[in-house]
C-alpha positions as CSV (number, residue, x, y, z in Angstrom):
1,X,51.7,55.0,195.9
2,X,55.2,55.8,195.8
3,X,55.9,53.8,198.8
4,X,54.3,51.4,196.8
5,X,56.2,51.7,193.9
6,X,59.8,51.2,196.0
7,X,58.7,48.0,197.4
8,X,58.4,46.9,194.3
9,X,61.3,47.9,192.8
10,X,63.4,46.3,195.9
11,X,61.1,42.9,195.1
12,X,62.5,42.7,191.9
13,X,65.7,43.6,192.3
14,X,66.0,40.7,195.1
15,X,64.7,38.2,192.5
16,X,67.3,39.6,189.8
17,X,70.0,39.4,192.4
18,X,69.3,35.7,192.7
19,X,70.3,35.1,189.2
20,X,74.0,33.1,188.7
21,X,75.5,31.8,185.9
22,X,77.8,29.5,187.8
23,X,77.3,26.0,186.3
24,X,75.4,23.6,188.4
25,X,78.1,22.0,190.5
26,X,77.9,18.0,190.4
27,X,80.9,15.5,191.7
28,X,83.1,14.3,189.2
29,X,82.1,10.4,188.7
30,X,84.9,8.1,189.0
31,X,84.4,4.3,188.6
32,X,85.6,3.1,192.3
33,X,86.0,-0.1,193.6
34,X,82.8,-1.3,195.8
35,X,83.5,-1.4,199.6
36,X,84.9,-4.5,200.8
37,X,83.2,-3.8,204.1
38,X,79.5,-3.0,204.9
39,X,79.6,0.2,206.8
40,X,76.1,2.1,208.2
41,X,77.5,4.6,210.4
42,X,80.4,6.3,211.0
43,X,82.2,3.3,212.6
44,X,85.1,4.3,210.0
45,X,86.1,7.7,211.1
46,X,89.6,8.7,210.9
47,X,91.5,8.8,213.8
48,X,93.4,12.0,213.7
49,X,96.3,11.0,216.8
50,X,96.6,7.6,215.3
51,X,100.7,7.9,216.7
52,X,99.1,7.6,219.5
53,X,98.2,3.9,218.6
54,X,101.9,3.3,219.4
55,X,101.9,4.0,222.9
56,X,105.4,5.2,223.0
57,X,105.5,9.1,224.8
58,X,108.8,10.1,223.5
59,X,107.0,9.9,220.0
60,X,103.3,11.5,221.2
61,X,106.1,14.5,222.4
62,X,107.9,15.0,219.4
63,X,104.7,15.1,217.1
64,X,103.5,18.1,220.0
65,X,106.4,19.5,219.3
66,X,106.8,19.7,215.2
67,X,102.9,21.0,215.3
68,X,104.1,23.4,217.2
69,X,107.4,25.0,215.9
70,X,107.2,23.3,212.0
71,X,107.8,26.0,209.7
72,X,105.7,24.6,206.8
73,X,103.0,24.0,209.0
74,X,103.1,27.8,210.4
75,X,103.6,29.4,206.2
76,X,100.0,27.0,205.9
77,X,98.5,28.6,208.8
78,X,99.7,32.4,207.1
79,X,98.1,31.0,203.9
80,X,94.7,30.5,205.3
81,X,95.1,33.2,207.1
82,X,95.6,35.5,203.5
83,X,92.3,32.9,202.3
84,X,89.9,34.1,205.2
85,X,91.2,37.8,204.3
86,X,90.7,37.1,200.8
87,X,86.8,36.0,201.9
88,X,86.3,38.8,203.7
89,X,87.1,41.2,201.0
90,X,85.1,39.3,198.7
91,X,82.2,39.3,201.2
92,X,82.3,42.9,202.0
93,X,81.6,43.4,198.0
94,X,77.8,42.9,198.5
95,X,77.8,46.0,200.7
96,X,77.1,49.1,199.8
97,X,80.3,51.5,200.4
98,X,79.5,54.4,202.7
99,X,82.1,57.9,203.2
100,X,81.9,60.9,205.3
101,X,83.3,63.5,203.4
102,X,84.1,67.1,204.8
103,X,85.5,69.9,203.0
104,X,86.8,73.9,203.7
105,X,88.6,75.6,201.0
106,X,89.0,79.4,200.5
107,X,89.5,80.8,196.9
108,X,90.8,84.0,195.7
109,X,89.0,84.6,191.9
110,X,91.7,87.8,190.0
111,X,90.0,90.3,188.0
112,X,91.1,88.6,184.6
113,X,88.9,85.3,185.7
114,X,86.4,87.4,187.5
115,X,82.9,87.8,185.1
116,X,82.4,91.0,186.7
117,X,86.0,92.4,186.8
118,X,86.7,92.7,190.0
119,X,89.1,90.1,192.2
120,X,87.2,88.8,194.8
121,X,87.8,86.0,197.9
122,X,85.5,83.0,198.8
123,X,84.5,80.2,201.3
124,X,83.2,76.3,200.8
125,X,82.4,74.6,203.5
126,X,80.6,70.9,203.1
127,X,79.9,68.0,205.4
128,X,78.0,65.5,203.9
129,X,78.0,61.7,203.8
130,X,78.1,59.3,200.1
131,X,76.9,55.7,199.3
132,X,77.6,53.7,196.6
133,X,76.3,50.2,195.3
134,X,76.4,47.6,192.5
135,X,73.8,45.8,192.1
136,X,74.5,42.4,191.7
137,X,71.7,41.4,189.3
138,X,73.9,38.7,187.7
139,X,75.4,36.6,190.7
140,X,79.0,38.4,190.0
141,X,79.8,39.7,193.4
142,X,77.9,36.5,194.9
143,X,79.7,33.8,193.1
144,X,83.3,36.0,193.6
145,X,82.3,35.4,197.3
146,X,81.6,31.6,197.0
147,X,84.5,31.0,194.9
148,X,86.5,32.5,198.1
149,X,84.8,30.4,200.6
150,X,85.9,27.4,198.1
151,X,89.5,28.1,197.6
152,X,89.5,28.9,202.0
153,X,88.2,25.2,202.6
154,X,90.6,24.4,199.7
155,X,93.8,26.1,201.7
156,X,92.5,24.7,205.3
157,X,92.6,20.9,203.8
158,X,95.8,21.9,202.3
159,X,97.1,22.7,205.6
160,X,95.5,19.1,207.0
161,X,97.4,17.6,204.1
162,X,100.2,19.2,205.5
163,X,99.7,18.9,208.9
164,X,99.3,14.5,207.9
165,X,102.8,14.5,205.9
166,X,104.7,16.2,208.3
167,X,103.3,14.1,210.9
168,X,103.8,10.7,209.3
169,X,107.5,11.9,208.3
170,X,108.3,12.8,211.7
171,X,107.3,9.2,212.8
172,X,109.0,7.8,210.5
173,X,112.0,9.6,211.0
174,X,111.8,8.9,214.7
175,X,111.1,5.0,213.8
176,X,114.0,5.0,211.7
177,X,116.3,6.3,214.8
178,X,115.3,3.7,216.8
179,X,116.0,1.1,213.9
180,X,119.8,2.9,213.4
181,X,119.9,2.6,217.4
182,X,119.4,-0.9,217.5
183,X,121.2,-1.5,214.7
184,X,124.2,0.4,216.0
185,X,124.3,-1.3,219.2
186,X,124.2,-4.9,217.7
187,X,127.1,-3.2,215.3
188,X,128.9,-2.4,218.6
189,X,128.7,-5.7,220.3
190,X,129.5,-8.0,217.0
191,X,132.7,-5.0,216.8
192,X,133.9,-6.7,220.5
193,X,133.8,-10.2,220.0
194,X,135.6,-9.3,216.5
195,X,138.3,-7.5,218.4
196,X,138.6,-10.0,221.0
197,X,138.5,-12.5,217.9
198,X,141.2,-10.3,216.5
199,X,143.4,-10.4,219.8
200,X,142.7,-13.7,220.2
201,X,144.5,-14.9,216.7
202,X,147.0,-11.9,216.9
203,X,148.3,-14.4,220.3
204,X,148.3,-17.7,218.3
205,X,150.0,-16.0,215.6
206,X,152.9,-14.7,218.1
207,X,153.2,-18.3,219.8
208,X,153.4,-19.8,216.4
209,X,150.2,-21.4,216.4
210,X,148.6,-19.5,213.7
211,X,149.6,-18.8,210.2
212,X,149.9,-14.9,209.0
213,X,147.0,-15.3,206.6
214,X,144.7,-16.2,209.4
215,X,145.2,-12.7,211.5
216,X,144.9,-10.3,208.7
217,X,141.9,-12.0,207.8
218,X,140.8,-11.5,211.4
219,X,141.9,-8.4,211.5
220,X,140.1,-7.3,208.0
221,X,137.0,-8.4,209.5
222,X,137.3,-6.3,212.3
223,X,138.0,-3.0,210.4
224,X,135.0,-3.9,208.3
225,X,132.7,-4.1,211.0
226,X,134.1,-0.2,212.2
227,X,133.3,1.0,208.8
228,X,129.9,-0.4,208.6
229,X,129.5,1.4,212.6
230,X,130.6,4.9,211.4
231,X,128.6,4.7,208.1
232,X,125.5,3.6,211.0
233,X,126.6,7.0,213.1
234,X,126.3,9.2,210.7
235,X,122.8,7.8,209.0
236,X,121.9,8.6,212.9
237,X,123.7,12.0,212.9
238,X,121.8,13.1,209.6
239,X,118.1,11.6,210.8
240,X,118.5,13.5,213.8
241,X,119.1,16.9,212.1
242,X,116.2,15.9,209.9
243,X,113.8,15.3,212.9
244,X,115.2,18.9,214.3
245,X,114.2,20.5,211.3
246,X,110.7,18.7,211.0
247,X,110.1,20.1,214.8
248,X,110.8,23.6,213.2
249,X,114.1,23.8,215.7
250,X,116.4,26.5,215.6
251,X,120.3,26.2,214.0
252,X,121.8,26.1,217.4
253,X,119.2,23.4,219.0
254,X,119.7,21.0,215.6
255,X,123.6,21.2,217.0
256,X,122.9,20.6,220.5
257,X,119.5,19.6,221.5
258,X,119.3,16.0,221.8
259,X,116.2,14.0,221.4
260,X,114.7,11.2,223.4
261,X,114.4,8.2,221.7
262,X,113.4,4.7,222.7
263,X,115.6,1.9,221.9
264,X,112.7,-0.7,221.3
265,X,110.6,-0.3,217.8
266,X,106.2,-0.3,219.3
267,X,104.6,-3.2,218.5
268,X,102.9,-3.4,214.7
269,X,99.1,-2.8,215.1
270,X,96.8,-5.1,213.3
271,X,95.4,-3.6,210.0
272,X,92.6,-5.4,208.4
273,X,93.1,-6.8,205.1
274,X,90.4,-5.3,203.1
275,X,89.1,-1.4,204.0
276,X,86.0,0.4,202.3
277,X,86.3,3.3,200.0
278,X,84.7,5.6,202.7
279,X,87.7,6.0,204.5
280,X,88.8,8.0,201.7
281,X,86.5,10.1,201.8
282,X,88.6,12.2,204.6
283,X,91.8,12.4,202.5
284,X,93.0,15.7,203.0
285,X,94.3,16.6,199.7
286,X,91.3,14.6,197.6
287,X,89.2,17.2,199.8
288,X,91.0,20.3,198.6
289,X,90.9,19.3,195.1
290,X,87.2,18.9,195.4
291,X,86.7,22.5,197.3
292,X,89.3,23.7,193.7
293,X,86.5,22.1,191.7
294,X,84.2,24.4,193.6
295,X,85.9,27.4,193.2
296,X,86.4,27.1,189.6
297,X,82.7,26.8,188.8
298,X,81.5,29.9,190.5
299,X,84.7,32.0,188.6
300,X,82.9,30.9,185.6
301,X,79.3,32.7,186.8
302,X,81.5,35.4,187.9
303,X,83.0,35.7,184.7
304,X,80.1,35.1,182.3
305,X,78.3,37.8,184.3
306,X,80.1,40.3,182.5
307,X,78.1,40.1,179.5
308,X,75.3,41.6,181.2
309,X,74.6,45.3,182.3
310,X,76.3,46.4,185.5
311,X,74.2,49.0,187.3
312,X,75.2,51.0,190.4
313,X,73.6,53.0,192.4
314,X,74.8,56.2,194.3
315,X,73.7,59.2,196.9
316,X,74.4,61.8,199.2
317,X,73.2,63.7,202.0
318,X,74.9,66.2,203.6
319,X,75.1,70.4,204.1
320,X,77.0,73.1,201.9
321,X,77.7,76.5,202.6
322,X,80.1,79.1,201.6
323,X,80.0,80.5,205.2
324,X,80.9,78.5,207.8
325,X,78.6,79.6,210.7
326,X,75.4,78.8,208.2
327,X,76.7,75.4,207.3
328,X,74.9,73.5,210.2
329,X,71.6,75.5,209.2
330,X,68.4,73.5,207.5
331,X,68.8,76.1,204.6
332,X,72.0,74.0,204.1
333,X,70.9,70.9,203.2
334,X,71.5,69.1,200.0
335,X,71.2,65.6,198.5
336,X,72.1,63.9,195.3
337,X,71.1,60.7,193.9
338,X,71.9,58.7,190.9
339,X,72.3,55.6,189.3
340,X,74.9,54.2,186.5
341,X,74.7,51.6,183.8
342,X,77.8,49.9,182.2
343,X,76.9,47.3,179.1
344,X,80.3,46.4,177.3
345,X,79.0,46.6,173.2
346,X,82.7,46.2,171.8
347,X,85.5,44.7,173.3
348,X,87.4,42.8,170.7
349,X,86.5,39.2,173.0
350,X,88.0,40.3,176.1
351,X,84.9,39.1,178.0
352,X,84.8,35.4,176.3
353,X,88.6,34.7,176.6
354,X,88.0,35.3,179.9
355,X,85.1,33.3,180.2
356,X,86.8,30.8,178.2
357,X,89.7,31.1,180.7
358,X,87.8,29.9,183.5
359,X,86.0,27.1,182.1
360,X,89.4,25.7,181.4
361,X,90.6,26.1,184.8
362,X,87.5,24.8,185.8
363,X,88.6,21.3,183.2
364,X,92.1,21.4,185.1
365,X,90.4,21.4,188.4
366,X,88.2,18.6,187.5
367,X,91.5,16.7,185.9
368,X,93.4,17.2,189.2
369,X,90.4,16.3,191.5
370,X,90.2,12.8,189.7
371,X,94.1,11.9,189.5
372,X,93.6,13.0,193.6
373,X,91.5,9.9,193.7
374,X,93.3,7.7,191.3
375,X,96.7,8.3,193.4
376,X,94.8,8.1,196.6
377,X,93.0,4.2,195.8
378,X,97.2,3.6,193.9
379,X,99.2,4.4,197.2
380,X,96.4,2.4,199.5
381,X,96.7,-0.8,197.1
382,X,100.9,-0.1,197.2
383,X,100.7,0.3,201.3
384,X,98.5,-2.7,202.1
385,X,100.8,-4.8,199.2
386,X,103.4,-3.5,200.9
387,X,102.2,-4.6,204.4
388,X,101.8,-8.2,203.3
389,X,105.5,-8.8,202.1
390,X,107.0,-6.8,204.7
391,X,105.4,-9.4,207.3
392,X,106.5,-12.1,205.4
393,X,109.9,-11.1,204.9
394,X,110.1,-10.4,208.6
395,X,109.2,-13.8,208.9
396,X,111.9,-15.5,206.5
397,X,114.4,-13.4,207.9
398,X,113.5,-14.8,211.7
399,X,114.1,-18.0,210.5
400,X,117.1,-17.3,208.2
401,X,118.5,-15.3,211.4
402,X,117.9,-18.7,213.1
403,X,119.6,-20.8,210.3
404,X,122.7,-18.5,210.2
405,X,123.5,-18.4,214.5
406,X,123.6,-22.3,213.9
407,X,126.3,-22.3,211.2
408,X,127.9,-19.5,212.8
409,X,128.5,-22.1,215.7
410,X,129.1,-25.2,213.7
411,X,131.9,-23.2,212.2
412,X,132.9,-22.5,215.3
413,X,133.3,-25.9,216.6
414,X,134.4,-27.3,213.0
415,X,137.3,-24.8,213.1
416,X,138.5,-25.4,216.5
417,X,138.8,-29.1,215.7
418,X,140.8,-27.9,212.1
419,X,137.5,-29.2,209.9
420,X,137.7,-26.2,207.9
421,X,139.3,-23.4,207.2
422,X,139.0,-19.6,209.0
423,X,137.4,-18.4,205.8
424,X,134.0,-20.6,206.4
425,X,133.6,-19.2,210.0
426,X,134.4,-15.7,208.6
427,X,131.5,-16.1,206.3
428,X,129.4,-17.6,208.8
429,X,130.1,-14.3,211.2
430,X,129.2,-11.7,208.2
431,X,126.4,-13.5,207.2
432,X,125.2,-13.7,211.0
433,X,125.7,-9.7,211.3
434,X,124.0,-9.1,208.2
435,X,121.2,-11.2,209.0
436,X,120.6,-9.7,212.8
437,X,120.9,-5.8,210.8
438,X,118.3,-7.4,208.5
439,X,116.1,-8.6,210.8
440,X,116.0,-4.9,212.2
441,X,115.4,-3.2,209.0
442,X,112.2,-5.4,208.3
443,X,111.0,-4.7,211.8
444,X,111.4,-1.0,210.6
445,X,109.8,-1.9,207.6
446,X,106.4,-2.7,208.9
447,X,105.9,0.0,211.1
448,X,107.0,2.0,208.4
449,X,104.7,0.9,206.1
450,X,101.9,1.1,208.8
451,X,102.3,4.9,209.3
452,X,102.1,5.1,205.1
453,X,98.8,3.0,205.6
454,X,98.0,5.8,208.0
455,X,98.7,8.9,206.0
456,X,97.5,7.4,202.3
457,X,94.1,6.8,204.3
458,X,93.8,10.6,205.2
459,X,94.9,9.7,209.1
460,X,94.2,6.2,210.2
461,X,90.9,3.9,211.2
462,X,89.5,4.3,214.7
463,X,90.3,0.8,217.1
464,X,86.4,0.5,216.8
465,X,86.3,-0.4,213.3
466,X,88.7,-2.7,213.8
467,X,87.3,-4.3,217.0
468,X,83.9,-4.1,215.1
469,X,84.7,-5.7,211.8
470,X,86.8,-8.4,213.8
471,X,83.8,-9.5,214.9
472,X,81.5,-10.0,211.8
């Protein structure tokens, strides 16, 4: 019967322990736009090395490398590290807490304490062992737990939001060196024929050929052209101690640790003009405001579960004596056992601010989570926008660049012969350096805008989507 009776008892509290007041999570609704593109598997995956797309090693090296040493990246990893901790502690609250417990003391009573009058000297000697547990009849300790596991997925897509920016920055960086390199050594070549230009006039001007005016223009160009090649330099200087720092590089390598760099930008990769919403679905941070929603729901249960009874349950087994040889004897044995109820009557709304608390951090959450998406479907549009006109300035500026290397040698030609003046083939030789520094920059540009189509997507699109949506 009384075995009976415990079965019972353990029944129901199972059933109570099942109880939560968390509210019933459901996906914020947001009114997206339909996909573009029929997709019925998972053709749409994000490509996680997507820099690899670029084929260039020196790049694939450098990522290894900020992975590695970045110091953001490693205070993320501490961060889920504290998370998983936090998890565990959380988990470990729907175990009962167990303690040895051993104790010798010796006691000397005086006559005036003594009942009988006389000073007398005593042992206590206990071994025993104590458990203690809260029941968790209201989902409290349960929904503490999943709120842990929440805010841990929450912290680990925070890192792969991490991990995505620092990636994309250090490609960009690195694309940006390349750019500066190119641009410096078309800088360096226009700087010799302008010196030789320079020379060239400083001659006529000695044999009397050339008027004064002519050579200090000359010459103005020249020292023009060396200003805009230091102000190149140190752009190049500065991006490279911004590339050490993204690789997580010590103070003495940013000084003298060089890094490999190509001098030719990759190839663009094609990007299809319309993408479907599912490739959002991977976006690191719209992830880890979701897994925030998450959490927030289950402190509310937690919370509102203090309204209710808490019960606990405790014991002990274990052996007292007050002489130490008879403490291991059966005669020794004792156990306790007890249980404890806590219902809060009066507390002047301590319990429904804080309930009140988390159902507002639980609005927030669901505010964030939708401006996650809002921003995420924003920066798309702006990087596919910005993909368009970047090609097409590219384009105008391959012609202009054309346009400009013509004039430059019609003014040339029209000078030698005394058509014009030196001013018009001045012109024509800034306008040609501009133009070739231009076309470099919009080059940039589109890759550039690429690896923000990249990180904005949560990573990339696999080549298979492409290949597969190419032929449709």
């Amino acid at each position: 019967m009384r075995k009976k009776f415990c079965v019972i008892i353990i029944i129901a509290l199972t059933a109570f322990c099942s109880c939560s007041f968390a509210p019933k999570y459901t996906k914020p609704q947001i009114n997206l736009p339909p996909d573009t593109v029929a997709v019925a598997d998972d053709s749409a995956a994000i490509n996680t090395e997507w820099w690899k797309n670029y084929k260039d090693e020196n790049l694939n090296l450098l990522i290894v490398e900020a992975l590695k040493n970045n110091d953001d990246l490693k205070l993320a990893v501490a961060r889920i590290e504290e998370a998983r901790h936090r998890l565990g502690f959380a988990e470990a609250d729907r175990f009962p807490v167990i303690n040895a417990n051993a104790t010798g003391a010796r006691q000397k009573t005086s006559k005036e304490a003594s009942l009988s009058g006389r000073e007398y000297t005593n042992n206590y000697f206990s071994l025993s062992a104590s458990v203690a547990y809260e029941l968790d009849l209201w989902g409290k300790i349960k929904n503490r737990k999943d709120a842990a596991l929440s805010a841990l997925f929450s912290t680990k897509a925070g890192k792969d939001a991490l991990k995505l920016s620092l990636v994309s920055n250090a490609a960009t960086v690195y694309f940006n060196l390349i750019s500066l390199g190119r641009q410096i050594q078309t800088t360096e070549n226009m700087l010799k024929s302008y010196k030789g230009i320079y020379e060239f006039r400083m001659k006529q001007y000695e044999h009397g050929v050339l008027d004064e005016m002519v050579v200090l223009q000359a010459k103005a160009q020249y020292d023009s052209v060396k200003i805009l090649l230091e102000n190149l330099k140190e752009q190049d200087a500065v991006l490279k101690s911004t590339l050490s720092l993204l690789l997580g590089r010590t103070p003495d390598e940013i000084f003298y640790k060089f890094h490999d760099i190509n001098t030719n930008l990759p190839e663009p990769i094609a990007v299809p003009a319309l993408l479907p919403s599912l490739l959002l679905e991977n976006r690191p941070d719209i992830v880890q405001a979701e897994e925030a929603v998450k959490a927030a729901n289950f402190q509310i249960g937690s919370a509102k579960a203090a309204y209710f009874p808490s019960i606990s349950l405790t014991g002990a087994l274990g052996l007292h004596s007050f002489e130490l040889d008879n403490l291991m004897q059966s005669s020794a044995r004792m156990w306790n056992i007890g249980g404890n109820l806590l219902e809060p009557i009066v507390d002047f709304g301590r319990i429904n601010s804080n309930v009140n608390i988390s159902e507002a951090q639980q609005k927030e959450a669901v505010i964030e989570y939708v401006k996650a998406v809002k921003t995420a479907f924003k920066e798309v549009y702006d990087a596919l926008i910005k993909i368009k006109t970047s090609n097409n300035k590219l384009s105008a500026q391959k012609e202009e660049l054309k346009a400009l290397e013509r004039v430059l040698t019609l003014a040339n030609k029209k000078y030698d012969v005394g058509v014009v003046d030196y001013l018009t083939v001045l012109d024509a030789q800034r306008g040609y350096l501009n133009a070739s520094l231009n076309l470099i920059s919009y080059q940039t540009e589109v890759i550039n805008n690429q690896v923000v189509l990249y990180k904005v997507l949560g990573g990339g699109w696999t080549k298979d989507y492409l290949s597969k949506n190419d032929s449709d």
